[in-house]
Biopython code that builds the backbone (N, CA, C, O; Angstrom):
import numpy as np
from Bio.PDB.StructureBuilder import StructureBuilder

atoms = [
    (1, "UNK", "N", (24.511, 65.385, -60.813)),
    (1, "UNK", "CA", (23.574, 64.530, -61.525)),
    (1, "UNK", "C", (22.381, 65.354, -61.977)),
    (1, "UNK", "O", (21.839, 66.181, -61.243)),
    (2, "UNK", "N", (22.034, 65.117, -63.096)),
    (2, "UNK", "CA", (21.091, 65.829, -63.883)),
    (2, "UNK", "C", (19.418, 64.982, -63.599)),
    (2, "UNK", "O", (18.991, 63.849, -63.822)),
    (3, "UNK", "N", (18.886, 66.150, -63.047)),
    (3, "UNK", "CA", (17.252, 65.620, -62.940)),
    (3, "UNK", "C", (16.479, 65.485, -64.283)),
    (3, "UNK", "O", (16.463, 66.381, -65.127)),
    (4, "UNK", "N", (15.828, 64.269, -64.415)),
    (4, "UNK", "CA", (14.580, 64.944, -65.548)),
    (4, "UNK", "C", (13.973, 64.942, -64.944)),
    (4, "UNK", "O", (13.764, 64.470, -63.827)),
    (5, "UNK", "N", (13.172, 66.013, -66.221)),
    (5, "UNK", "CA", (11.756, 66.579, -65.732)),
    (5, "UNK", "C", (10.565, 65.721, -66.388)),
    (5, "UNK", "O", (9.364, 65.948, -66.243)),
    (6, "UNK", "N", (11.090, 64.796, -67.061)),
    (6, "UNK", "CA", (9.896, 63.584, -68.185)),
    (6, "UNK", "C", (9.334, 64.612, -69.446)),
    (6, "UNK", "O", (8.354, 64.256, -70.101)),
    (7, "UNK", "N", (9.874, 65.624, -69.671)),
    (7, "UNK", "CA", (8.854, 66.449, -70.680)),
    (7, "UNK", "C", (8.779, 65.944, -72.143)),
    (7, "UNK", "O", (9.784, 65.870, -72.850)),
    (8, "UNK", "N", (7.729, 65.652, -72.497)),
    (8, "UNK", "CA", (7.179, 65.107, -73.714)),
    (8, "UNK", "C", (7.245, 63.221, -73.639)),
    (8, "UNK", "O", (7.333, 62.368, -74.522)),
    (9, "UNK", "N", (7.154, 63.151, -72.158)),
    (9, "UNK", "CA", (7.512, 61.682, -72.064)),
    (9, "UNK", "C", (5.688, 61.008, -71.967)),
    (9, "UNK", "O", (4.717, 61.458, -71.358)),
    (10, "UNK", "N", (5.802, 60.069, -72.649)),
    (10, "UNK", "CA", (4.314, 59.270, -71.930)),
    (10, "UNK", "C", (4.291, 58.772, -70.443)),
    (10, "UNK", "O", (5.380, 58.381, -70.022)),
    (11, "UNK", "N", (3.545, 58.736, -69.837)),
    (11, "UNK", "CA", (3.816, 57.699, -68.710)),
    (11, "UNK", "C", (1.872, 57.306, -68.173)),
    (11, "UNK", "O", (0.782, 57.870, -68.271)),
    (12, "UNK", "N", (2.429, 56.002, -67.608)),
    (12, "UNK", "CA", (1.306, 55.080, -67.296)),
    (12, "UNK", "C", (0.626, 56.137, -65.330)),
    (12, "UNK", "O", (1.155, 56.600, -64.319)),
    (13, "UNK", "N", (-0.260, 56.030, -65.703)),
    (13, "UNK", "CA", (-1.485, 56.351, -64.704)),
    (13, "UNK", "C", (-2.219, 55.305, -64.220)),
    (13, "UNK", "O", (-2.416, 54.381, -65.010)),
    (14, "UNK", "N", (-2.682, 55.217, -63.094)),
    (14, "UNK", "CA", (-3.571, 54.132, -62.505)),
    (14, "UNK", "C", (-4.700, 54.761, -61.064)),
    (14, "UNK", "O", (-4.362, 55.558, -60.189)),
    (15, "UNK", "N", (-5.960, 54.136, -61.216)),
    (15, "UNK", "CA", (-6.239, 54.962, -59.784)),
    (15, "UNK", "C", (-7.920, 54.701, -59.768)),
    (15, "UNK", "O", (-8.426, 53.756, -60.373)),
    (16, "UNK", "N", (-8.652, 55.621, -59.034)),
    (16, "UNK", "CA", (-10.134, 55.526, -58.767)),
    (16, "UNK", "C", (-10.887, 57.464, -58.650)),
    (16, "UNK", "O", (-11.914, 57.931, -58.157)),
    (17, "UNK", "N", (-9.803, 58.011, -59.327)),
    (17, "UNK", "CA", (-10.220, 58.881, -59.198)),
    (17, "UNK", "C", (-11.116, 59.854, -60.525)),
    (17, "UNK", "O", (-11.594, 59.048, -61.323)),
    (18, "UNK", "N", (-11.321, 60.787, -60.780)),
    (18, "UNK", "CA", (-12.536, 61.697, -61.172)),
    (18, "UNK", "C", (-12.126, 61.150, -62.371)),
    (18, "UNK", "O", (-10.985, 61.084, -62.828)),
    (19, "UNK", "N", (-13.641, 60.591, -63.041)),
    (19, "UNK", "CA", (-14.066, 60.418, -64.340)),
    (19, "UNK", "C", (-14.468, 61.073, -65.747)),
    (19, "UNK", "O", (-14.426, 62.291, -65.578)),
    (20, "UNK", "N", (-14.705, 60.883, -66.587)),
    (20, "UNK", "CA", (-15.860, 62.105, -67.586)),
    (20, "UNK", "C", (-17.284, 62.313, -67.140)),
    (20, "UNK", "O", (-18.129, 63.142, -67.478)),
    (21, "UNK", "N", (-17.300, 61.228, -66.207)),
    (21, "UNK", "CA", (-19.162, 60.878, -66.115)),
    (21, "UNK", "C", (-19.395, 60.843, -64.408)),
    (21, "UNK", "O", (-20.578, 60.914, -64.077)),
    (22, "UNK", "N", (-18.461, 60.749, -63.371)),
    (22, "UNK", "CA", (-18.507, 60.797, -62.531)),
    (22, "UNK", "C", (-17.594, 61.337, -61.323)),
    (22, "UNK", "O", (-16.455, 61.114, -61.733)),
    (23, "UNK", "N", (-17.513, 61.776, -60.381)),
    (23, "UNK", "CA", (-16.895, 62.015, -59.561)),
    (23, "UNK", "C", (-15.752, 61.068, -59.004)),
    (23, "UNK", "O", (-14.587, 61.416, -58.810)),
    (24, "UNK", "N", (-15.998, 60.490, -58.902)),
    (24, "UNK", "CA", (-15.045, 59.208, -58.143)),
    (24, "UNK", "C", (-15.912, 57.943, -59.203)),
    (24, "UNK", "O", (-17.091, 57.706, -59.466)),
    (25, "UNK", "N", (-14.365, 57.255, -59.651)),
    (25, "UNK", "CA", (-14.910, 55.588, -60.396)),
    (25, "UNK", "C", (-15.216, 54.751, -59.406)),
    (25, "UNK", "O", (-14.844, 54.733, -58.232)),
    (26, "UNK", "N", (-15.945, 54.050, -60.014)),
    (26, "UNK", "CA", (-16.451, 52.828, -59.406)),
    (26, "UNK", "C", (-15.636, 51.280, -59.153)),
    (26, "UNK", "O", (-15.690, 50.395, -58.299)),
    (27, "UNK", "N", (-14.851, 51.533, -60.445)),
    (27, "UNK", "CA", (-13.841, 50.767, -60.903)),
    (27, "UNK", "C", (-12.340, 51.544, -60.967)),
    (27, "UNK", "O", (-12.273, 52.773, -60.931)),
    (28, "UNK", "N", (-10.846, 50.466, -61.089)),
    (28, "UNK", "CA", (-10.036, 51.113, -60.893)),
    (28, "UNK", "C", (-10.012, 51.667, -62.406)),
    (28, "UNK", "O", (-10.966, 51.134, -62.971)),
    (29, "UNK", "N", (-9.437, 52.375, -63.156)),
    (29, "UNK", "CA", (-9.144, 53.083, -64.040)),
    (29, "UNK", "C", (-7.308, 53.326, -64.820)),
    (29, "UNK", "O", (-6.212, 53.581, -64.320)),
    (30, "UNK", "N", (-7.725, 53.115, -66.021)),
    (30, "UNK", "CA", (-5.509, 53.135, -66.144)),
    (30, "UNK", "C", (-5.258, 53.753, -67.457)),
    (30, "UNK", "O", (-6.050, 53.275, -68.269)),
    (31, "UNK", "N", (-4.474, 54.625, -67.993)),
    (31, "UNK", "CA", (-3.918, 55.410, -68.770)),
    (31, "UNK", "C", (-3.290, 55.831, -69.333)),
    (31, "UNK", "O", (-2.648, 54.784, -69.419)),
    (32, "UNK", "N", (-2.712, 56.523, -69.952)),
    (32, "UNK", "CA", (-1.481, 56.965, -70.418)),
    (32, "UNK", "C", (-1.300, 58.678, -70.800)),
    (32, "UNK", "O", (-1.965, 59.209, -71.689)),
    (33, "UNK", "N", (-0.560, 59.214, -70.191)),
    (33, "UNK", "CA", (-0.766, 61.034, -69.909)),
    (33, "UNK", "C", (0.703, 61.486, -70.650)),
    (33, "UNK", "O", (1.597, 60.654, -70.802)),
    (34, "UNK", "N", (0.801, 62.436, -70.947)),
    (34, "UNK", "CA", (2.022, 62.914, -71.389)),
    (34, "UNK", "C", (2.255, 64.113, -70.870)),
    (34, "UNK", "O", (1.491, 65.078, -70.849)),
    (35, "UNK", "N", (3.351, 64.023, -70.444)),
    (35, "UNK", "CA", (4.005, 65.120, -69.355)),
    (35, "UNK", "C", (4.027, 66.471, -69.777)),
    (35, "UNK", "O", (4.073, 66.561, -71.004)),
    (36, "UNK", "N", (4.011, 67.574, -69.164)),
    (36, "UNK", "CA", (3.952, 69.235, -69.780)),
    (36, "UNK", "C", (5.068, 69.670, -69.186)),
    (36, "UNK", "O", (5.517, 69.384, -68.076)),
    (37, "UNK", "N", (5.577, 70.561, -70.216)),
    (37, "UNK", "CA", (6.548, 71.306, -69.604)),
    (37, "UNK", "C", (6.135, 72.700, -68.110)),
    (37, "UNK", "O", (5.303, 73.601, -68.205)),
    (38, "UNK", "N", (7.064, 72.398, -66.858)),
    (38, "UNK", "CA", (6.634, 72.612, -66.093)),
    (38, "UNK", "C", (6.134, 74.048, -66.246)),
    (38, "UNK", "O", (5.064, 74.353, -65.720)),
    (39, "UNK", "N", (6.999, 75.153, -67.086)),
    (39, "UNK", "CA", (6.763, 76.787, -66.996)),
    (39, "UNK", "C", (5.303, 76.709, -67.294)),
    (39, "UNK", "O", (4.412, 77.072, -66.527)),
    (40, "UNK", "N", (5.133, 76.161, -68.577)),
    (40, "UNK", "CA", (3.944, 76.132, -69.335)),
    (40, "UNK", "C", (2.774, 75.799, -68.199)),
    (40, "UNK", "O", (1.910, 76.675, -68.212)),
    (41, "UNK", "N", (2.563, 74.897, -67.354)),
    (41, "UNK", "CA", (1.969, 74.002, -66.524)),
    (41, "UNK", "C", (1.841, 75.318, -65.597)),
    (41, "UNK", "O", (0.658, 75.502, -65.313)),
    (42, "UNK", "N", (2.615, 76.193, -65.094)),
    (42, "UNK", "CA", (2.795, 77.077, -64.160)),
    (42, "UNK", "C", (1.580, 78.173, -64.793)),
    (42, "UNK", "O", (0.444, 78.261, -64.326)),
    (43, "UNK", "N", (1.897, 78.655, -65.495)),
    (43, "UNK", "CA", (0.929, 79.506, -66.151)),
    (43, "UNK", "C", (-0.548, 78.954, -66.267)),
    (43, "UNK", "O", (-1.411, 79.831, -66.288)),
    (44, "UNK", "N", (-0.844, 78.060, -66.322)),
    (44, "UNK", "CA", (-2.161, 77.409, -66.175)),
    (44, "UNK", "C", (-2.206, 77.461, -64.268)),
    (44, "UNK", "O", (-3.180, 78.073, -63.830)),
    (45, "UNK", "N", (-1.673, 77.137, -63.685)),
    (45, "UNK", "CA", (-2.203, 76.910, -62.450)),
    (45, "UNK", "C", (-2.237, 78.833, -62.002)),
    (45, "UNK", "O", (-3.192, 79.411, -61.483)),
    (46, "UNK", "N", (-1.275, 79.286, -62.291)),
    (46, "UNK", "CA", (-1.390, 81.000, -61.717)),
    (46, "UNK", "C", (-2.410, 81.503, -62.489)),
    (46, "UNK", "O", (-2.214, 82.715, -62.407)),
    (47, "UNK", "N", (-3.436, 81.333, -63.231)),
    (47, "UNK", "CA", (-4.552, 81.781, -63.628)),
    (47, "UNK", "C", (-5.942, 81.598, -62.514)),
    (47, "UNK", "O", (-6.900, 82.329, -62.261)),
    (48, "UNK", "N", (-5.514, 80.278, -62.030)),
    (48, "UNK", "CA", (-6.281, 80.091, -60.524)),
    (48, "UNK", "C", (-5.852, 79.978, -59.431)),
    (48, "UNK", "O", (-5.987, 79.040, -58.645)),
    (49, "UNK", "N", (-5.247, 81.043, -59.308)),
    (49, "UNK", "CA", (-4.054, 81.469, -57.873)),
    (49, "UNK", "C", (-4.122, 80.540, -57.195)),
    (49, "UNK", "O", (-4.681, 80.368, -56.112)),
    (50, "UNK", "N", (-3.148, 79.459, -58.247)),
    (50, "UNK", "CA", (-2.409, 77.958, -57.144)),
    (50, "UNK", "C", (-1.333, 77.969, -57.484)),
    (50, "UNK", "O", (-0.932, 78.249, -58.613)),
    (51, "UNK", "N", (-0.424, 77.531, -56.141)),
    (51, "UNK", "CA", (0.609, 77.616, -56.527)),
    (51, "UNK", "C", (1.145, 76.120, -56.995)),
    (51, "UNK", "O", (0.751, 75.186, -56.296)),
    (52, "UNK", "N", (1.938, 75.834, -58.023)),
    (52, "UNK", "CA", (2.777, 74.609, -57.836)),
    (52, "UNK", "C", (4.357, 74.604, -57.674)),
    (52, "UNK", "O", (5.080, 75.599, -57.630)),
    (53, "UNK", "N", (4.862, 72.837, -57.570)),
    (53, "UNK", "CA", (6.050, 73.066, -56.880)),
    (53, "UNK", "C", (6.827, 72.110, -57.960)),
    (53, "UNK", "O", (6.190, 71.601, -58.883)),
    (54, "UNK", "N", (8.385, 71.866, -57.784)),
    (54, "UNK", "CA", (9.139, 71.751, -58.684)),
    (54, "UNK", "C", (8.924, 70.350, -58.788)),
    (54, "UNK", "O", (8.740, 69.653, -59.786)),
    (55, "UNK", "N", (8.986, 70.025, -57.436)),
    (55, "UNK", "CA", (8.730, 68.330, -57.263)),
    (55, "UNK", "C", (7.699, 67.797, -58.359)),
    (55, "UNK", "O", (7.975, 67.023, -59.276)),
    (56, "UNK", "N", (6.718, 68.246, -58.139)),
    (56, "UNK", "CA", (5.904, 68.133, -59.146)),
    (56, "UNK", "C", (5.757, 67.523, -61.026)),
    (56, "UNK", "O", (6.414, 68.109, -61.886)),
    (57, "UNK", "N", (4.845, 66.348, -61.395)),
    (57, "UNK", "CA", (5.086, 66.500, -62.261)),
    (57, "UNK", "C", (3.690, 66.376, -62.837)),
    (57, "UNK", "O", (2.716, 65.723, -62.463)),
    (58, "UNK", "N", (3.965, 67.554, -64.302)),
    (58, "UNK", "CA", (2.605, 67.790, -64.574)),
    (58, "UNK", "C", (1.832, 67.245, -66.144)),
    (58, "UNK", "O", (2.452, 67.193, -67.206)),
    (59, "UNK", "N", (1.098, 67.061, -66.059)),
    (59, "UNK", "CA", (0.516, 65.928, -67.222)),
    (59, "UNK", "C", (-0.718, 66.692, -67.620)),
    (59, "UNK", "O", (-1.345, 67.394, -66.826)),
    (60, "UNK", "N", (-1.072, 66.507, -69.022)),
    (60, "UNK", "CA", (-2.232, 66.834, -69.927)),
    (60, "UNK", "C", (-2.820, 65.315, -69.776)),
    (60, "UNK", "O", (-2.414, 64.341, -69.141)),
    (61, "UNK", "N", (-4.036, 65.541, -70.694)),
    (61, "UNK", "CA", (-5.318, 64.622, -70.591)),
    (61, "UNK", "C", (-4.261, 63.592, -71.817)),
    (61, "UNK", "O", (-3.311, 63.862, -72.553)),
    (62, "UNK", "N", (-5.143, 62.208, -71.479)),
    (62, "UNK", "CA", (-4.743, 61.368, -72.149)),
    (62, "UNK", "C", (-5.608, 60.617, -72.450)),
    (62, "UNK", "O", (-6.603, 61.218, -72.856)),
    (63, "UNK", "N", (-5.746, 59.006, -72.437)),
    (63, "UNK", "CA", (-6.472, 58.030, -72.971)),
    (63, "UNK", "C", (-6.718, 56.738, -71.240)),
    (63, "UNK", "O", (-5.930, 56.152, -70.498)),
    (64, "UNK", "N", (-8.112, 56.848, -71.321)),
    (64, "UNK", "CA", (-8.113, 55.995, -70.018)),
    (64, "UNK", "C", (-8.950, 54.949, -69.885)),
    (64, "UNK", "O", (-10.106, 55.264, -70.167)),
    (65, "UNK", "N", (-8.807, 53.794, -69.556)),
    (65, "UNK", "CA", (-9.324, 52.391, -69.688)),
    (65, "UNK", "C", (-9.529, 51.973, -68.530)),
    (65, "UNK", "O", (-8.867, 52.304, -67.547)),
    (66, "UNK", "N", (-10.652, 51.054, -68.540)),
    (66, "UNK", "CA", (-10.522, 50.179, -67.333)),
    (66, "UNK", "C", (-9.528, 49.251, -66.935)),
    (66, "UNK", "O", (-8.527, 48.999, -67.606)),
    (67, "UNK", "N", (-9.864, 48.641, -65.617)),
    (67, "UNK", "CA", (-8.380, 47.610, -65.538)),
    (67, "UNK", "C", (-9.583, 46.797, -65.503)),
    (67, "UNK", "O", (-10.702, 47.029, -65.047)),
    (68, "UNK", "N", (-8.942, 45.491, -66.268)),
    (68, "UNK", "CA", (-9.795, 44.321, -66.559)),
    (68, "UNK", "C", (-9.286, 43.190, -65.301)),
    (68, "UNK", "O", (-9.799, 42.073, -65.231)),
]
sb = StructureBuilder()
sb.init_structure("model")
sb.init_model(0)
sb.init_chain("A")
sb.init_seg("    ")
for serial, (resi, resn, name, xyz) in enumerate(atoms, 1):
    if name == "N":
        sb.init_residue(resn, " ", resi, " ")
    sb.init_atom(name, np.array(xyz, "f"), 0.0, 1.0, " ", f" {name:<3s}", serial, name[0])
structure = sb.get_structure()
């Protein structure tokens, strides 16, 4: 059975975490991110000697709203 990896897929985000304007929201927060191809994603994190893992899936910036 063949894994995907979601690459070039949208997918929905939800959460309370780091803002444009703040550290932690106040409110919950929800989104939509589009997935990176993992090599590519790799090369960004080995520039700040971190490692990542396959499990992993890795996402660029997207569009983020409150939850009403």
């Amino acid at each position: 059975m063949q894994q995907s990896t979601f690459e070039n897929e949208n997918m929905a985000i939800g959460g309370w975490g780091k803002s444009d304007t703040r550290s932690e929201s106040q409110v919950k927060l929800r989104g939509w991110i589009n997935v990176v191809n993992n090599n590519e994603c790799a090369k960004v994190y080995d520039k700040v000697n971190r490692a990542i893992m396959k499990s992993q899936i890795y996402a660029g910036s997207g569009h983020y709203s409150r939850v009403e």
